[in-house]
C-alpha positions in Angstrom: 100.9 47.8 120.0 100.9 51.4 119.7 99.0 53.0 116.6 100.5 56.5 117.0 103.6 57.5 115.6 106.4 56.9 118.4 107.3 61.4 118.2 103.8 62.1 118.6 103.7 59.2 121.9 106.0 61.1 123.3 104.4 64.8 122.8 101.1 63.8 123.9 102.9 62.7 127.2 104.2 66.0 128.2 101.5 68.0 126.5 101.7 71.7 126.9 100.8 73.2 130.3 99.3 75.6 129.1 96.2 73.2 128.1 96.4 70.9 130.8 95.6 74.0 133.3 92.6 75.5 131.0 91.4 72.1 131.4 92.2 71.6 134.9 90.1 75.2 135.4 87.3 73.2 133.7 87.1 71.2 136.0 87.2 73.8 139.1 84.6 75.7 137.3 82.1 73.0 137.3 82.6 72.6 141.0 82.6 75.8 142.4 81.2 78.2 139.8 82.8 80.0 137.0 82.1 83.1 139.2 84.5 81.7 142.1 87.3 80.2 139.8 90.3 82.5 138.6 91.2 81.6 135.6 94.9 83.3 134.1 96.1 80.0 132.2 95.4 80.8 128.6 96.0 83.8 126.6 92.4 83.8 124.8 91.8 87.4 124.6 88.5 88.6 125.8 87.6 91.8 124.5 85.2 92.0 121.6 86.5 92.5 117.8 86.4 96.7 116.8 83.2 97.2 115.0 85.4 97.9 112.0 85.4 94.3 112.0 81.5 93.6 111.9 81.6 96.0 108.9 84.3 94.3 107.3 81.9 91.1 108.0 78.5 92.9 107.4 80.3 94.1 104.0 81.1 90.6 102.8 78.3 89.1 103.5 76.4 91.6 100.7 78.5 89.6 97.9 78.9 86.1 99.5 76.0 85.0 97.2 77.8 85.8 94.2 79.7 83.2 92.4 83.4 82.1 93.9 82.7 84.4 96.9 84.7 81.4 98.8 86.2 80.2 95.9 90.4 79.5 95.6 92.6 82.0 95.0 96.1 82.9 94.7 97.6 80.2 97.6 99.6 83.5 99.6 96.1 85.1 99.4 93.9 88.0 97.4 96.0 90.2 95.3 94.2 93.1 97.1 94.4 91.6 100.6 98.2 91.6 100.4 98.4 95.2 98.4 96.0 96.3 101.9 98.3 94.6 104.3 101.3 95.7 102.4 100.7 99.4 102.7 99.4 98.7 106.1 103.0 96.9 107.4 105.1 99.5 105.9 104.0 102.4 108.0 104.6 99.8 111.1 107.4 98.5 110.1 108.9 101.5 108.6 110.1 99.9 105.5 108.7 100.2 101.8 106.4 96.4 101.4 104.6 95.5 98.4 102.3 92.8 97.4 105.0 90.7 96.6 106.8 91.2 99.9 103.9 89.7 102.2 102.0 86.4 102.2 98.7 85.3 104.2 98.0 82.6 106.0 96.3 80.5 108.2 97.3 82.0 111.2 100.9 82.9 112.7 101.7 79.4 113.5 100.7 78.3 110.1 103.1 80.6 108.4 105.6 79.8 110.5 105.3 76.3 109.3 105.1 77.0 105.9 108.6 79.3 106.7 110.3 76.4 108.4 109.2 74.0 105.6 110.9 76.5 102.7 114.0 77.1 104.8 114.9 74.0 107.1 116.7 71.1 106.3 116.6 67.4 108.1 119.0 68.5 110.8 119.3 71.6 111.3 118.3 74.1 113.7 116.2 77.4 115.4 117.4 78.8 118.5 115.3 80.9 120.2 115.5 83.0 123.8 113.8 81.0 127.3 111.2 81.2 128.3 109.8 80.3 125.0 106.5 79.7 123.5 106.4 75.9 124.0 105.1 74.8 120.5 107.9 76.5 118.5 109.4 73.0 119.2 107.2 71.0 117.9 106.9 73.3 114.6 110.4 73.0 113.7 110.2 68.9 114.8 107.5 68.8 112.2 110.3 69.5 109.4 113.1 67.7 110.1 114.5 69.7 112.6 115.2 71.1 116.2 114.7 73.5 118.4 117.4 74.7 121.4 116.5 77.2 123.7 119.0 79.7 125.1 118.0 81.5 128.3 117.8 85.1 128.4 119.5 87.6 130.9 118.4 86.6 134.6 115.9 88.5 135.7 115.2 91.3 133.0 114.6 88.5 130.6 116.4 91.0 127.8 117.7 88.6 124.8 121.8 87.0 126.1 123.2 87.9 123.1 126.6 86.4 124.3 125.2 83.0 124.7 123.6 82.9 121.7 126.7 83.8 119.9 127.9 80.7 121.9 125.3 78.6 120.6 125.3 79.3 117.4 127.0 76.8 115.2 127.0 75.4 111.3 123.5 73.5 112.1 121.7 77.0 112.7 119.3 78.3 110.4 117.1 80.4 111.9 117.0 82.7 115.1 113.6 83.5 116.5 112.6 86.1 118.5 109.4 87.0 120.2 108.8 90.7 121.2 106.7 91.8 122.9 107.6 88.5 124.5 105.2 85.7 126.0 105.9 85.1 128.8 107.2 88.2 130.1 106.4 91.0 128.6 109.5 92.1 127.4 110.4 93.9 124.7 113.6 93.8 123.1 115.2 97.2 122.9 116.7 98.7 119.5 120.0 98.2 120.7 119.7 94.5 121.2 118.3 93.9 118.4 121.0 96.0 116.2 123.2 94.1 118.3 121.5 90.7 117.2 121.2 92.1 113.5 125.1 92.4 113.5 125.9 88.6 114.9 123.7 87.1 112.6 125.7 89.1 109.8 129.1 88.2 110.5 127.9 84.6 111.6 126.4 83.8 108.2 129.3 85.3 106.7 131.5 82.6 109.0 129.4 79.5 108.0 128.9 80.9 104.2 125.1 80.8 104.5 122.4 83.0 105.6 120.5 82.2 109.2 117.3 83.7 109.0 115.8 86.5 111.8 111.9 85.5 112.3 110.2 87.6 114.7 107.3 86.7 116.1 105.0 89.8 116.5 101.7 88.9 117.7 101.5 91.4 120.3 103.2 94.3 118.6 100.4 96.6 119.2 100.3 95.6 123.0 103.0 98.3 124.7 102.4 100.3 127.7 104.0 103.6 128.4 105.1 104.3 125.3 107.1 101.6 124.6 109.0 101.5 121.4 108.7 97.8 119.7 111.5 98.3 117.1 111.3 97.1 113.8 113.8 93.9 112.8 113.2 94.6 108.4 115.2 97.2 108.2 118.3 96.1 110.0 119.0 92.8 108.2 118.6 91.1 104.9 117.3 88.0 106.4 114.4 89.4 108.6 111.3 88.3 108.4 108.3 89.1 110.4 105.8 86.6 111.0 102.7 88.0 112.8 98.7 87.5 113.0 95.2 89.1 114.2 94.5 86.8 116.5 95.5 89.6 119.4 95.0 93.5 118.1 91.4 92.0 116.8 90.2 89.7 118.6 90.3 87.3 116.5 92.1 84.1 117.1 89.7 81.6 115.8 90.0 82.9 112.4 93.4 81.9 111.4 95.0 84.7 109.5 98.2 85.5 110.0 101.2 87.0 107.2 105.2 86.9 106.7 106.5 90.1 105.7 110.1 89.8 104.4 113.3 92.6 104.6 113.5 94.6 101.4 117.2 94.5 101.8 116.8 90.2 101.0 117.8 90.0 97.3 116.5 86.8 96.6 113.2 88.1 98.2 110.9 86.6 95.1 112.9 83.1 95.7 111.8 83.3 98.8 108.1 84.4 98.3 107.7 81.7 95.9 109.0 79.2 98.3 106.4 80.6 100.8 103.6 80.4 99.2 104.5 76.7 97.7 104.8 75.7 101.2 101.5 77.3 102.3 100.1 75.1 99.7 101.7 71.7 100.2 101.2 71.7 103.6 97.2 71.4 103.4 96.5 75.0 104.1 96.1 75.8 100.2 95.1 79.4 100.6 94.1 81.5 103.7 90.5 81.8 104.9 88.1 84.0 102.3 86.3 85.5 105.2 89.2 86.4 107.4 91.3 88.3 104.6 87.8 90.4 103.8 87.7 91.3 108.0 91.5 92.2 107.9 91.0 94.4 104.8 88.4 96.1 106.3 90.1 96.5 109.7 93.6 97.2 109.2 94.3 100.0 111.4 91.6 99.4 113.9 92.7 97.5 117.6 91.0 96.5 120.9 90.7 98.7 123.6 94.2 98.9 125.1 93.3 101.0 128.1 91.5 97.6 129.7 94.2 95.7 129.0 96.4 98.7 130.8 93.9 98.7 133.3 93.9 95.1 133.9 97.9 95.4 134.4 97.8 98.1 136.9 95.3 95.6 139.0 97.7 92.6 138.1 100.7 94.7 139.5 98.9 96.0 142.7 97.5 92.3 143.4 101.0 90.7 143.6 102.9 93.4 144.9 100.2 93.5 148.3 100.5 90.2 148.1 104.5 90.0 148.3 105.5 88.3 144.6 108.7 89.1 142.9 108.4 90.7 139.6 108.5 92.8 137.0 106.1 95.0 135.4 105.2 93.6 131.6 106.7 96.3 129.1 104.1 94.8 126.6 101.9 92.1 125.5 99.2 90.3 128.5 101.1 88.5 130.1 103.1 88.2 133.9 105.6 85.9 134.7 106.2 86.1 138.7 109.1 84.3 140.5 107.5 81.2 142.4 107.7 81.2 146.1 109.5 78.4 147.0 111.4 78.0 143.5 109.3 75.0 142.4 107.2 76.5 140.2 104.6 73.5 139.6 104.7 73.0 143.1 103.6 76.0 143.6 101.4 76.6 140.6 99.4 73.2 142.4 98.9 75.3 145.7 97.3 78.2 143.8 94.9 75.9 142.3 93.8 75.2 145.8 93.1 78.7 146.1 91.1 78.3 142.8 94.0 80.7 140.9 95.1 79.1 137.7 98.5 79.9 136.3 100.6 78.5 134.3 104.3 77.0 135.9 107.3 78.3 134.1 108.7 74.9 133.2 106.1 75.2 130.4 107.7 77.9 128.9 111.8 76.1 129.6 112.2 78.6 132.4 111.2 76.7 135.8 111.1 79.0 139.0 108.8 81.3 137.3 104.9 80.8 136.6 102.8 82.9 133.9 99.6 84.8 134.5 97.6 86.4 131.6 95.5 89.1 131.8 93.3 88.8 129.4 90.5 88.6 131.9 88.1 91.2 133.1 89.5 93.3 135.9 87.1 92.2 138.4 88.9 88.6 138.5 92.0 90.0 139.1 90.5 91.7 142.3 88.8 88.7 143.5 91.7 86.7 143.0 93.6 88.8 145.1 92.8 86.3 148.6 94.3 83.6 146.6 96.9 84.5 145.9 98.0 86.3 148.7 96.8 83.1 151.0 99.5 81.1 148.6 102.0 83.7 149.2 101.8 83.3 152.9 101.8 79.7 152.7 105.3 79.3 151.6 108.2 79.7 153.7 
């Protein structure tokens, strides 16, 4: 007699990879050392918040005795939390954002709940590009509907705009993209995502409703070289950007992320009010008090991105020494090697007998591949280099 709900049997059977490596690396760590364990499986970034956030924090913490200092408030967040972010975003995302063009939240994958909730119906669907962050899945599942990945280009992992046009039918609702992407490190080019911008277009026109654009932008600010990480709000009415702080600050335990909506949407306050009746009804109520004073008080401030540069320099070296097909990550933490062999679990196992953790590309709906995130201090990446070249070698 099972007391779970049969859809949430079934996730907890083929629970995310992801986890089930961190917590494999738990248990390595208690045998060997944390010292002589290599731990790439989870992209829990390491560096320590700007101080612009201790101000922000220190700054609070002179009013948190008065009255209502974590009190309720407006359910998308502070009036002058979302006037802060608003001016913040438009410089970004080169478009002109009010108040009442952004909403906070608890976290990205929050709003994108509370999105999903105002825009899908029991049926319907998001496609998105493989390899894919696993739990978009399960967020759509939560409201009645599905989600069907399409695989990107081989190789380059640039978005197949040609077989997304094939999969697109009346059940689609919303596209999703995630640049810079996890797990590659891609970023989607201007002209793909014009490209994308004009599909969509004529596609809503086709089925006589609107699918929606979200992009996922957690790891906007992460772009080496010079990379341009173009902007989807201005090119379409239905674009929304759904993003949080969890990377440029450090701070992923705090759960505050925002949706910014297209200027161009003209049922933009239909929208908005949708949003933030969803954030409600869905048990987040209101984002966290001390997370939108930190955000105020940071906006404009990031990690260190020359250690996360330097860290992929070491990453790069390490696998190409050690004979690994890849490419280098435009953006974001993140590699996603070709497995020797082509089984990527199977190989994925034999790292861990090196005391490497990765993460095998089946968990992202793109097997052959395995994920490495380098959000670790440089000096792992060095020592791990043995490891991985030994697993290298070991494959014929």
């Amino acid at each position: 007699m099972s007391i779970l709900a049969d859809s949430v049997t079934g996730y907890l059977e083929h629970s995310s990879w992801i986890r089930r490596m961190f917590e494999a690396g738990g248990q390595l760590k208690a045998r060997f050392g944390a010292d002589n364990v290599y731990d790439f499986s989870l992209g829990n970034p390491d560096l320590p918040a700007p101080p612009a956030v201790v101000d922000g924090l220190r700054s609070f913490t002179e009013h948190a005795g008065e009255p209502f200092a974590f009190g309720y408030m407006p359910n998308g967040g502070f009036v002058w939390a979302r006037e802060k972010l608003a001016a913040h975003l438009s410089k970004e995302q080169g478009v002109d954002l009010t108040a009442n063009d952004v909403l906070l939240g608890c976290g990205a994958a929050g709003v994108l709940n509370a999105f999903l909730r105002a825009v899908i119906n029991p049926g319907e669907e998001m496609l998105g590009f493989a390899p894919y962050f696993v739990e978009y899945g399960f967020y759509v599942a939560n409201h009645g509907g599905t989600f069907r990945a399409v695989m990107s280009k081989a190789d380059t992992f640039a978005p197949d705009l040609a077989a997304l046009e094939e999969a697109i039918s009346p059940k689609t609702r919303v596209v999703l993209i995630n640049s810079p992407n996890n797990p590659t490190g891609v970023i989607y080019s201007r002209k793909d995502l014009k490209a994308l911008t004009e599909l969509l277009e004529n596609k809503s026109q086709e089925y006589g409703k609107p699918i929606w654009l979200v992009a996922d932008e957690p790891y906007r600010f992460l772009a080496y070289d010079g990379a341009e990480v173009p902007s989807v709000l201005p090119l379409y009415p239905y674009a929304v950007v759904i993003s949080s702080f969890s990377k440029n600050l450090s701070l992923p335990g705090e759960r505050v992320g925002f949706a910014a909506v297209s200027p161009l949407l003209h049922e933009k306050a239909e929208l908005m009010a949708a949003l933030t009746l969803t954030n409600r009804i869905l048990g987040f109520v209101n984002p966290p008090v001390v997370g939108q004073h930190i955000m105020a008080a940071a906006l404009g401030s990031q990690v260190d991105l020359n250690v996360y540069a330097a860290r992929r320099k070491a990453m790069g070296e390490v696998l190409k020494n050690a004979g690994y097909e890849f490419q280098m990550p435009a953006g974001a933490f993140y590699f996603f090697p070709k497995a020797p062999g082509g089984d990527d679990v199977a190989f994925v196992n034999r790292l861990v007998e090196e005391r490497v953790l990765a993460v095998p590309g089946s968990g992202f709906g793109c097997p052959g591949y395995f994920r490495l995130a380098f959000c670790v201090g440089e000096e792992v990446i060095r020592k791990a280099a043995d490891g991985f070249a030994k697993a290298r070698a070991s494959v014929k």
